[in-house]
N, C-alpha and C positions, 0 to 999 in steps of 0.2 A: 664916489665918482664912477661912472660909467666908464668898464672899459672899451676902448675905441675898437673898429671895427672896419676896413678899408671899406669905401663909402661907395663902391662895386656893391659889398658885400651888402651894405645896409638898407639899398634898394633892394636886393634880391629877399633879407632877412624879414622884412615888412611885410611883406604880401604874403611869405611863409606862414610867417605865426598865422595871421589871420586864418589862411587858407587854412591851416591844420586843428584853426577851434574851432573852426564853421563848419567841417567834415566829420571831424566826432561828432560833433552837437547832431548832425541834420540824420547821420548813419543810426547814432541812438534811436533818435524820436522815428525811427522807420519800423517799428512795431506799432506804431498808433495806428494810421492809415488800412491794416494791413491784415489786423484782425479777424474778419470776415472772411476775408481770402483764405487764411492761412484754417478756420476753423471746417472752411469748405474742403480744402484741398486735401488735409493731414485727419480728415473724418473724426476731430475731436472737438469738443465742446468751445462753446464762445469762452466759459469762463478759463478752460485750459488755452486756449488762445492768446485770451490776453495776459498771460505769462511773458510773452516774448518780447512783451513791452515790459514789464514788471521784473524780469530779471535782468532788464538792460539796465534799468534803474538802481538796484542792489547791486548788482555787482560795480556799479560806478559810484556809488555813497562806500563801498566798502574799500574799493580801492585808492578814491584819491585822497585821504588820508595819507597812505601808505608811499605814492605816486610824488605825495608832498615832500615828506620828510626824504624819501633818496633825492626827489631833483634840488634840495637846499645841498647836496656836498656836491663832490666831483667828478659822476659818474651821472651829470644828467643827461646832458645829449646823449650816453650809452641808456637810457633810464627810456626815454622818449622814441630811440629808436625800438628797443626792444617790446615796448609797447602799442607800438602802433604796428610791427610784427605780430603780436597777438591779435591786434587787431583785424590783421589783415587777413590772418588762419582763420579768425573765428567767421568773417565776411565767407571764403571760401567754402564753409560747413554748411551756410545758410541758401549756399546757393546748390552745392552736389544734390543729389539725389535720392536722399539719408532719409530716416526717419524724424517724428516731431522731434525726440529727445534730443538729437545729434543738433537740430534748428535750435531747442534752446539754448545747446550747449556755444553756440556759435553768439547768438544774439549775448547770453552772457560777456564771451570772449571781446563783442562790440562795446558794451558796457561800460567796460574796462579803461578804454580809448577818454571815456570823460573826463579822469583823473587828471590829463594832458594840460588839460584849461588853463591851472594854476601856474603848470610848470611856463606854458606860453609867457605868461608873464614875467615867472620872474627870466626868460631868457630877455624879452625887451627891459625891464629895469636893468640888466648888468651890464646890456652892449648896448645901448643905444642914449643919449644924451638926454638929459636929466626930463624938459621939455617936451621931446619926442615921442620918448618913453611912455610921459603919464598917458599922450593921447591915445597911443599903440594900445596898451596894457586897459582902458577903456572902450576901446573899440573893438579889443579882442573879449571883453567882456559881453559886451552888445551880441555881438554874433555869435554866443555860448547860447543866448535866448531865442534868435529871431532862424536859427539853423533850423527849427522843429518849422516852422512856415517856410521856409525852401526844402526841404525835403518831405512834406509831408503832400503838397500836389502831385510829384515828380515820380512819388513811389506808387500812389495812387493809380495815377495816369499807366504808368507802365502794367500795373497789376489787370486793371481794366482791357488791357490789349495783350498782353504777353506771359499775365500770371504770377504768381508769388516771386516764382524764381527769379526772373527778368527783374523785378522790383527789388529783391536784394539782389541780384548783377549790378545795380545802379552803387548800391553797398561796396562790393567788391572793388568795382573800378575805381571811386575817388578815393576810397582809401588806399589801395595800391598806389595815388596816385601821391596821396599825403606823405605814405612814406618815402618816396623817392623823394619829393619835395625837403621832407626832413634831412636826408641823407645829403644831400647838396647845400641845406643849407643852413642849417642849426650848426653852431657853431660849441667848443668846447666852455664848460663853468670856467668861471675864473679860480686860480690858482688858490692853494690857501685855506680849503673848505674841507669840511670832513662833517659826516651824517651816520649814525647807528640806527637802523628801523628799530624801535620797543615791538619785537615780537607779541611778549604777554598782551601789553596794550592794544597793539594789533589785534588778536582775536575775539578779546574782550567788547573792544569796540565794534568791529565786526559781527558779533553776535546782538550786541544791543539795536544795531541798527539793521540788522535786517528781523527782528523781532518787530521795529516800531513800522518801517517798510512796509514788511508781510499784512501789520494790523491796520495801517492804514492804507492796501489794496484790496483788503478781503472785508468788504462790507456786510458781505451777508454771514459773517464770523458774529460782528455785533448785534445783528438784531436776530437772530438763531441761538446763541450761545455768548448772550452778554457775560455768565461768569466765567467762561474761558477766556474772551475777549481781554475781560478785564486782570486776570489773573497776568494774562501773556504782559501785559502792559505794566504791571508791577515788575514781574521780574526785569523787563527793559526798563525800564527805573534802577530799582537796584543796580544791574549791569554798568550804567552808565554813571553812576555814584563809585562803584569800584574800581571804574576805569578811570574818572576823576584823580581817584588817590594813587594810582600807580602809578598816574603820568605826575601829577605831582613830588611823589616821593623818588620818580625815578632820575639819573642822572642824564640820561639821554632819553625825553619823551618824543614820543610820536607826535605830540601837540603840544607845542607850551603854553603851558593851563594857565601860566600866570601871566602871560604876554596876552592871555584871551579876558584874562579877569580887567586888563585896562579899560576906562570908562569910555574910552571913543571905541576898541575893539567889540567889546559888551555889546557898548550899545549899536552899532553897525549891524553885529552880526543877530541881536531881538529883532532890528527893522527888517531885516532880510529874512528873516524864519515869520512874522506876523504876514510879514508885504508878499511874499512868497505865496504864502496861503491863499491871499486876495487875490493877487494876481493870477494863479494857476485855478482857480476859482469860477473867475472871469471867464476865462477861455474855455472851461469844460463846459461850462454853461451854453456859451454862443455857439461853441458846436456842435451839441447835442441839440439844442435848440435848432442849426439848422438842417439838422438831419430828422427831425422830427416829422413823419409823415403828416399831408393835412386830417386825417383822419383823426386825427386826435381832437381836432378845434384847433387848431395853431400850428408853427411849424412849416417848413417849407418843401420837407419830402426830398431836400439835395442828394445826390449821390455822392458817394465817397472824393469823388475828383471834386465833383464841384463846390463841395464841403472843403476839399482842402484850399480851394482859393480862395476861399472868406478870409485864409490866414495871410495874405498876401499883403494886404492892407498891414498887418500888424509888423511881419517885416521888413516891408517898406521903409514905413515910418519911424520903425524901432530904430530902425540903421540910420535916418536922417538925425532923431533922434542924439543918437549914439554920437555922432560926426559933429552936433551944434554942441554939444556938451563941453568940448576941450574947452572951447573957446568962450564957454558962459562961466565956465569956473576959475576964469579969470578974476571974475568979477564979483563970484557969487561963490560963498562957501559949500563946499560938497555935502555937507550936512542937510543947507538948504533949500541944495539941489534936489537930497533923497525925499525932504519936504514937500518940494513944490511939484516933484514926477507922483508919490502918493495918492496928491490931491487930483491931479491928471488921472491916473486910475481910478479916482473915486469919482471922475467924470466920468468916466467911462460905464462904471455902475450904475449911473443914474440916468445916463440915456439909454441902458439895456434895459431898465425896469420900468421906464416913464416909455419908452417906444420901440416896440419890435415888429411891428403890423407888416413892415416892407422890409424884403431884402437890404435894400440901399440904407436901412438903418442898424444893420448888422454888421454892414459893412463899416460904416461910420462908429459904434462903436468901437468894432477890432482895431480899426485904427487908432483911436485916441487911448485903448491897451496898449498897444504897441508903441507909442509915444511912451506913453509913460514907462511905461518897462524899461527903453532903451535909456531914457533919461537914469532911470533909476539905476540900471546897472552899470551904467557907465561912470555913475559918479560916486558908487560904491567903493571901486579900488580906491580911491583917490581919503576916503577917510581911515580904511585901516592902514592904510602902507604910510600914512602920513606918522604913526607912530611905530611902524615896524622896521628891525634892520634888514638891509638887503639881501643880505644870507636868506634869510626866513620869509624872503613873501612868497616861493611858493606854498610852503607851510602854511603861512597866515591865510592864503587865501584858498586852498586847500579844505581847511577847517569851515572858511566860508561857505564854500560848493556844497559841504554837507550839510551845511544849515539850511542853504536852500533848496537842495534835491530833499529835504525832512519835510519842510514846508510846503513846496509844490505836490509831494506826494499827498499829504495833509489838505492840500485844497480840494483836490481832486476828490478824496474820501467824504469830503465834508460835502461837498456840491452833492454827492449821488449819496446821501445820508439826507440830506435834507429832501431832494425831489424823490426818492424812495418813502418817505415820509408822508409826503404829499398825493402819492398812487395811491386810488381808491384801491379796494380789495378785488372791484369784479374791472379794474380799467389794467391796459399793458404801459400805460403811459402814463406821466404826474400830471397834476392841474396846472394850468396858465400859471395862476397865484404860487405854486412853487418856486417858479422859477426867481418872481419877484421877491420873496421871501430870502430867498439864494443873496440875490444881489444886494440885499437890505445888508446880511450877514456881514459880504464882501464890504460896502462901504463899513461898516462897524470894522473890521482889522484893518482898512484902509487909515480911518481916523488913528487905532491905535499907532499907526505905523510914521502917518505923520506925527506925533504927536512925541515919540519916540524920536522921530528925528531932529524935532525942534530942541530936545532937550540937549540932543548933541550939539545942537551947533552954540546954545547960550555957554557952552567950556571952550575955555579956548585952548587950540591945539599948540599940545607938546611939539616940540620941533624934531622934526625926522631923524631917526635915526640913521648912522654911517652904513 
């Protein structure tokens, strides 16, 4: 049972959460846009550049793990505040007038702020009514996706007119503004709880994943030095087998390995690491795509702003999306929901590769992304938490985020591995047909993804846990 919450408060606690998953999401993804800028301005390399998106990433697969396990005891609104303080330090770093290191050190410090996601949730699961909740705790899902398409014009645009710094000023302000938000209005865990972080676990994991991270943002690692590559990619195997057993063997894990072995958890979280892949896939695709000068034969030459409104359409829709969802899984198992949103992205792959000649067909596809994505993540919470107890869903879905921040990273690597592939030796650009070759790929994890889902929904769900 949900404890109750004076119903002042639950108007106020609603638009909170939201507000505070859609401000880390959008602050992350503000190393995408921003690259260019930042390689101009800090006189270092593109590929040193795009660090500042790449460490936002790691440090956010490394932390909410860890973000999980405290906000499941007693000390999460103290958990939630303190982190969105580091968040707001690290905004600050990004904005003074510091060297690149002190930028990375800052975008890291934003990173962080991702971890949050989970805990969002499970604060709508414990105060807010059974009902309520599921939609919240979906809709705060949605806007963990669709925040990289509102922040990625916004930072653009400011960069274009005011420069790097200005564009993380944007950083600074709404997270100072989350956190006053949080301060007012996150309310304390319920009574009763108690949480031990697994340090060992912690680092273990930690190290595996920023091993598989690292390997799959450094592409030109693989095709330069495929037996390092591959070597790095063993040891993160191994790492993640060892880690396995400690959390197993341990009394207090960082992940309950055996709550993840459950066959609706399992397979949840295979659809989210495959579907991930496609999806994040997708989008690397259509925006490279339309940042592609015509000079290539194709491509439309956008600039960074007008690049980032291609993504407008996708959280538009993502959010519509997100919003029709409560109300379709009335009627329709969330399983089938992860099903039938798949199949929507694997729409979406197939009008990128059957038609890209016109912008307006770029556009149409991001949107039917964005559809799907928002279906798909919105109707994710709703299959694992349906076998998790309340204590644990921000754990449970904690472990989620990392499956996905693995996945999207992984799509990303695989998109610019296949059109790398495709780049003749004397061309700066891949062929047409790469791209379509891309999208082939993507509907191929899309099938898997449905197909994975389908198998979920033929079990029937265990009854939720107290």
């Amino acid at each position: 049972m949900a404890i109750p919450v004076a119903r002042r408060e639950t108007r106020l606690l609603v638009p909170a959460l939201v507000f505070i998953a859609l401000v880390v999401a959008a602050v992350a993804s503000l190393g995408t846009p921003l690259i260019t800028s930042v390689a101009t301005s800090f006189h270092v390399s593109l590929g040193s550049a795009q660090w500042t998106l790449t460490v936002a990433l790691l440090s956010g697969a490394v932390a909410t793990p860890v973000l999980g396990r405290l906000g499941a005891g007693p000390h999460r609104r103290a958990t939630i505040l303190v982190t969105l303080a580091v968040v707001v330090a690290g905004s600050a770093l990004t904005v003074l007038p510091l060297p690149f290191a002190w930028l990375l050190a800052g975008r890291a410090a934003q990173g962080v702020g991702l971890g949050l996601t989970a805990l969002m949730m499970g604060v709508a699961r414990d105060h807010l009514p059974e009902e309520r909740g599921a939609a919240v705790i979906a809709l705060i899902s949605v806007v963990s996706i669709i925040g990289a398409g509102v922040g990625y014009p916004l930072a653009a645009l400011l960069a274009e007119f005011g420069g790097v710094r200005a564009a993380y000023g944007l950083g600074l302000l709404v997270t100072a503004a989350a956190l006053l938000t949080a301060w007012r209005s996150v309310p304390e865990a319920p009574e009763g709880r108690s949480a031990h972080v697994d340090v060992a676990g912690a680092v273990v994991l930690a190290a595996a994943l920023l091993l598989v991270l690292f390997l799959a943002g450094e592409r030109d690692l693989w095709s330069r030095h495929l037996a390092v590559a591959t070597g790095l990619a063993v040891v993160a195997v191994v790492l993640l087998g060892v880690w396995t057993v400690i959390e197993l063997r341990g009394t207090t894990p960082l992940v309950d390995v055996r709550a993840v072995r459950h066959p609706a958890v399992a397979g949840a979280n295979l659809a989210m690491f495959v579907g991930g892949i496609g999806m994040y896939l997708l989008l690397t695709l259509i925006t490279r795509y339309a940042q592609t000068p015509h000079g290539a034969g194709y491509g439309f030459g956008l600039t960074t702003f007008v690049a980032g409104l291609v993504l407008v359409p996708f959280s538009v829709l993502g959010f519509v999306a997100g919003r029709l969802t409560p109300r379709v899984r009335t009627r329709i198992a969330d399983p089938l929901l992860l099903a039938g949103s798949a199949v929507v992205v694997s729409g979406g792959f197939a009008l990128f590769a059957a038609a890209r000649s016109d912008l307006a067909e770029l556009f149409a596809a991001m949107g039917v992304l964005g559809f799907g994505v928002g279906g798909f993540s919105a109707a994710m919470p709703g299959v694992i938490l349906a076998v998790t107890p309340k204590s644990e869903t921000s754990s449970a879905m904690s472990f989620n985020y990392v499956v996905r921040s693995v996945g999207y990273s992984l799509g990303s690597a695989i998109g610019g591995l296949i059109l790398t592939a495709g780049t003749r030796p004397d061309h700066l650009f891949p062929d047409d047909g790469a791209f379509t070759t891309a999208a082939l790929v993507g509907i191929g994890a899309m099938a898997i993804t449905t197909l994975t889902s389908l198998a979920l929904a033929r079990r029937r769900p265990s009854a939720t846990n107290p």
